[in-house]
LOMAR-888257 format. One record per atom (N, C-alpha, C, CB): x, y, z; residue in three letters. Coordinates in steps of 0.1 Angstrom, whole numbers, plus 5000, padded with zeros to 4 digits. Glycine has a CB too. Layout:
XYZALA;...
***
This chain:
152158983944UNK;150958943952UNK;150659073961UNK;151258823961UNK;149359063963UNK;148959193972UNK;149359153987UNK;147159233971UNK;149459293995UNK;150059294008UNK;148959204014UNK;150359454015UNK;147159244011UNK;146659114015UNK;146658974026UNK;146759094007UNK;147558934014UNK;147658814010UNK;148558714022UNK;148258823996UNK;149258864031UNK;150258814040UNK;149258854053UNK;152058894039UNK;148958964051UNK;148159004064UNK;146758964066UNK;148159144064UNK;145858964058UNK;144358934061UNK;144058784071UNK;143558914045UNK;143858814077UNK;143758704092UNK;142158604088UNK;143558844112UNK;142058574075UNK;141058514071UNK;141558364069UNK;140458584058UNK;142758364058UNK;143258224053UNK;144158134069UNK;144558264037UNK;144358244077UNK;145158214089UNK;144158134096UNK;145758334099UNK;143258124100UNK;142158104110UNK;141657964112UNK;140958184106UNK;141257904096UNK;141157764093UNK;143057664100UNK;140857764071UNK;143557724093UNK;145157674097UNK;145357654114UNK;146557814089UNK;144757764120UNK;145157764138UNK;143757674138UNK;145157964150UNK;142557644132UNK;142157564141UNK;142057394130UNK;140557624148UNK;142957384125UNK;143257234117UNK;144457224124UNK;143457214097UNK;145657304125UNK;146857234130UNK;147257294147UNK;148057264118UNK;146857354147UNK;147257424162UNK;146657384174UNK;147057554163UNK;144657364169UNK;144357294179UNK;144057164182UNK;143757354183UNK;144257104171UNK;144356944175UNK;145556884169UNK;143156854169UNK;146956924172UNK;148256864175UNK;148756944189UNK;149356884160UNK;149656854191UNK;150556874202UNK;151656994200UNK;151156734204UNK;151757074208UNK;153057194203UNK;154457204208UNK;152757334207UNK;155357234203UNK;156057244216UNK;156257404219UNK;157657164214UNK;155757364234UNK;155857494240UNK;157057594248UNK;155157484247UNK;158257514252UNK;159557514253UNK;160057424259UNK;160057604258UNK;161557474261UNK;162557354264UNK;162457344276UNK;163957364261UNK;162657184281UNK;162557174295UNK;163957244301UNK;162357014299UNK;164657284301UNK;165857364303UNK;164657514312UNK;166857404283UNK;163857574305UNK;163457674306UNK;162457694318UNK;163157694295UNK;162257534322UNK;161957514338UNK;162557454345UNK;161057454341UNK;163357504351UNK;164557434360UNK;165057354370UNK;165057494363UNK;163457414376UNK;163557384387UNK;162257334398UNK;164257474388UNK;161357324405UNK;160057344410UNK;160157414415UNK;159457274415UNK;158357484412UNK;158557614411UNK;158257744405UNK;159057604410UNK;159257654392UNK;159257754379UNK;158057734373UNK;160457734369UNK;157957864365UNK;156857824358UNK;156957944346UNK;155457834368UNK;156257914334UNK;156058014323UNK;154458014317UNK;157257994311UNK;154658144312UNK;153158184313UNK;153358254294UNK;152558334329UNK;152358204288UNK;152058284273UNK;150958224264UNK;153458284264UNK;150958314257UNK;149458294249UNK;149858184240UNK;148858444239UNK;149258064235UNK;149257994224UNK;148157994217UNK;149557884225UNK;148558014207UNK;147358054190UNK;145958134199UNK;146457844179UNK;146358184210UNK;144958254215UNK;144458254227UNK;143858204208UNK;145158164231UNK;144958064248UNK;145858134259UNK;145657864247UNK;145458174268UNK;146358204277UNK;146858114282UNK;146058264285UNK;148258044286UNK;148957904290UNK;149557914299UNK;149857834282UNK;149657864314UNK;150757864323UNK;151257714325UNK;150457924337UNK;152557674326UNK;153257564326UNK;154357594337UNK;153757534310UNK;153857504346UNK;154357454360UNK;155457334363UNK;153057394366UNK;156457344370UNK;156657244372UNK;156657284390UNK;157957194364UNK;156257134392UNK;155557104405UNK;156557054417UNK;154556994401UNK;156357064424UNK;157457034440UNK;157856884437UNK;156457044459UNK;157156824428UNK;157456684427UNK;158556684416UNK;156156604424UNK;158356774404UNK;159356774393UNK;158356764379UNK;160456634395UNK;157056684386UNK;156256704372UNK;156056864362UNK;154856654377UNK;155856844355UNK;155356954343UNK;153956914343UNK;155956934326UNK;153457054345UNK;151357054338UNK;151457204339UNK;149656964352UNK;150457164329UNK;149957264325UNK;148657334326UNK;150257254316UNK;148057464326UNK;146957514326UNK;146357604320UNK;147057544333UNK;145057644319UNK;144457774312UNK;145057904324UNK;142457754311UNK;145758024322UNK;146158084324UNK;144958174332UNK;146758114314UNK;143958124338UNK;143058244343UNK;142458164353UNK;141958324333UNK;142058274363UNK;140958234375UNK;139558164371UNK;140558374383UNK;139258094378UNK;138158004376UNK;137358064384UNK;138257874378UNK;137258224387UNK;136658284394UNK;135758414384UNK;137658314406UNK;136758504382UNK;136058624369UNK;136858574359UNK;136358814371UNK;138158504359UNK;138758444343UNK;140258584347UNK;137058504323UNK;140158614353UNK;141358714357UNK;142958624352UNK;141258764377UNK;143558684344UNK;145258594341UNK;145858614354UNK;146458674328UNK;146458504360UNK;146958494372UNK;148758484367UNK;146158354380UNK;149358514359UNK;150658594357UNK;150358604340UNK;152258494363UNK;151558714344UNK;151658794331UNK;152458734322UNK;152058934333UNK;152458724310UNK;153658674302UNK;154758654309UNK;154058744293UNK;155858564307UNK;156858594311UNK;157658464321UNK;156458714317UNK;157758434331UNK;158258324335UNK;158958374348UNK;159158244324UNK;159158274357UNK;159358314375UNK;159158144384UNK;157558454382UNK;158858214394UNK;159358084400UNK;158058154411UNK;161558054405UNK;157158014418UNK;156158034428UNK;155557934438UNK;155158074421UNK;155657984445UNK;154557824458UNK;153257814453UNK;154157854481UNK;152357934449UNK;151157884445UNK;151158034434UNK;149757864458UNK;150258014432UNK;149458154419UNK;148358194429UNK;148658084398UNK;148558354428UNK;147258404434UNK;146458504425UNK;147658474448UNK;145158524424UNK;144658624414UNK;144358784416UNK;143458574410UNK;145158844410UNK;144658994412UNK;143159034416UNK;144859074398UNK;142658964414UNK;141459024415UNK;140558994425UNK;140859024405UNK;140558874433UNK;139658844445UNK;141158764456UNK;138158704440UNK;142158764448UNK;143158674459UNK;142858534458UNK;142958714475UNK;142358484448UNK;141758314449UNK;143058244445UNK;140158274436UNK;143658134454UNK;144958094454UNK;144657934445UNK;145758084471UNK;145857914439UNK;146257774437UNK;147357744434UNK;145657724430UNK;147457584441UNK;148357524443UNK;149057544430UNK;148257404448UNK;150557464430UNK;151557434416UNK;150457294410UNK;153757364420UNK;149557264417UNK;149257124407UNK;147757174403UNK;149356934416UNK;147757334406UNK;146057354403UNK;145157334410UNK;145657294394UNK;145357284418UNK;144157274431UNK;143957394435UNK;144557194446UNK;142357434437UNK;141857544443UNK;142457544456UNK;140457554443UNK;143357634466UNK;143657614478UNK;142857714489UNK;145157634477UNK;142157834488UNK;141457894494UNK;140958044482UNK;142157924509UNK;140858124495UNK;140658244492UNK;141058374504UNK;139158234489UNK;141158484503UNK;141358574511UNK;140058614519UNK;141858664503UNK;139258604526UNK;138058674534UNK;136858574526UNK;137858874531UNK;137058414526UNK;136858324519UNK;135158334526UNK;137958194520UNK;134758384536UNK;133258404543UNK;132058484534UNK;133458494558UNK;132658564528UNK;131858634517UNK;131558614505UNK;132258714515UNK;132258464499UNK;131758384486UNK;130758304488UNK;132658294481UNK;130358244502UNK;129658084503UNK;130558004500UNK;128358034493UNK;129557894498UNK;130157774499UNK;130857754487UNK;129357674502UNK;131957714484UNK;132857664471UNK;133157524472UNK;134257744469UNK;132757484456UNK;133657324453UNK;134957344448UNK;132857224442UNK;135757334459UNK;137257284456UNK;137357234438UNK;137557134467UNK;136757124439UNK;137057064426UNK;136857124411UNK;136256944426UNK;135257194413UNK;135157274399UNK;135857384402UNK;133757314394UNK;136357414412UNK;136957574410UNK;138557554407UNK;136757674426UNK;138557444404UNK;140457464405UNK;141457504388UNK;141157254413UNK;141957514384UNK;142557534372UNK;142257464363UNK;143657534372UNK;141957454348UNK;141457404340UNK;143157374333UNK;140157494332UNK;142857234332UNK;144457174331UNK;143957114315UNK;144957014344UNK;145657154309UNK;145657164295UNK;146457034294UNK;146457314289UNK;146556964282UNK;147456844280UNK;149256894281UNK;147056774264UNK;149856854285UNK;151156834284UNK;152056704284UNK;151556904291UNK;153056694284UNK;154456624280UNK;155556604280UNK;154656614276UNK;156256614289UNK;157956634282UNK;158356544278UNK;159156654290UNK;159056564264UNK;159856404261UNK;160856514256UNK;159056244247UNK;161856464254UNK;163456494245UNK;163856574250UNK;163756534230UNK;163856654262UNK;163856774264UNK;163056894260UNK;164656804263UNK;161756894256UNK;161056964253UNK;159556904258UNK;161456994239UNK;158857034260UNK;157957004268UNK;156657054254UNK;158157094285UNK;155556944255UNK;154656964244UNK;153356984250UNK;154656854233UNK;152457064248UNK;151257074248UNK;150257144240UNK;151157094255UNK;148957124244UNK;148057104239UNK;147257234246UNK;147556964240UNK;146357354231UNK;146157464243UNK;144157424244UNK;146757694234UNK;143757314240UNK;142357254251UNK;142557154254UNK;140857234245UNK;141857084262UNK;141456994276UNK;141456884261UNK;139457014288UNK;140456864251UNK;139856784244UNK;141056754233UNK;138356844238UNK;142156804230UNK;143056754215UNK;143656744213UNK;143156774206UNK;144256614229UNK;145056584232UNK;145156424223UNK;144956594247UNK;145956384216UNK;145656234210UNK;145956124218UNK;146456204196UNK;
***
C-alpha cells in the first residue's frame, strides 16, 4: 500500500466526526485528579479541553479558552488551581467556570456574568475513569 494511505488526513476526518464527536471518550483516569483543584488541560480530536475537579469533588469539564479573545487559559499539561486566569486580559474563572471578574474590570463596560463564563463540555466519571464529550450538543 502507498505511504498515502496511512498519512493523508482525508479518510481520517469523516471517522473524527462519526465517532469522536458524537460518543463519549475517555479522557483519563480519575486517579489523575486527585484532588480539588486539580485539573488537566489537552486537545481532543481538535478541541482544546480543561477538566476540573472542583472544591466540592465534582469533575467538569470545559472548552479550554477565554470567552473573551478565545486565549487557552493553561497549557497542556495538568496542575492544581483556585481559579484559571487568562494571559491575555487577566479575565478569571472560578473551578466551576463561572466568570469571576477581571483585572481593571472599568475599561470593558458592562459584562454578563452568565454569557461570559466557560463553555462547559459533557463529562462523567464512572469506573474510575472520567468520560467526555469535546461539544456542548453530543452528549447522549
Amino acid at each position: 500500500m502507498p505511504a498515502a494511505a496511512f498519512t493523508d488526513p482525508k479518510p481520517y476526518e469523516p471517522e473524527i466526526e462519526q465517532v469522536f464527536r458524537r460518543s463519549p471518550l475517555p479522557l483519563c483516569f480519575s486517579v489523575k485528579l486527585p484532588a480539588p483543584q486539580s485539573w488537566r488541560a489537552m486537545t481532543v480530536a481538535g478541541v482544546p479541553v480543561l477538566i476540573v475537579r472542583g472544591d466540592d469533588g465534582v469533575v467538569r469539564s470545559f472548552v479550554n479558552a477565554c470567552r473573551h479573545r478565545g486565549a487557552q487559559l493553561c497549557k497542556p499539561g495538568h496542575g492544581t488551581a483556585r481559579r484559571f486566569v487568562c494571559p491575555y486580559h487577566a479575565w478569571q474563572y472560578g473551578l466551576d467556570g463561572q466568570w469571576q471578574g477581571i483585572y481593571d474590570e472599568n475599561t470593558f463596560g458592562e459584562i454578563d456574568k452568565k454569557t461570559h463564563s466557560l463553555v462547559p463540555l459533557p463529562v462523567a466519571e464512572k469506573a474510575g475513569i472520567v468520560w467526555g464529550a469535546r461539544a456542548p450538543s453530543t452528549w447522549p
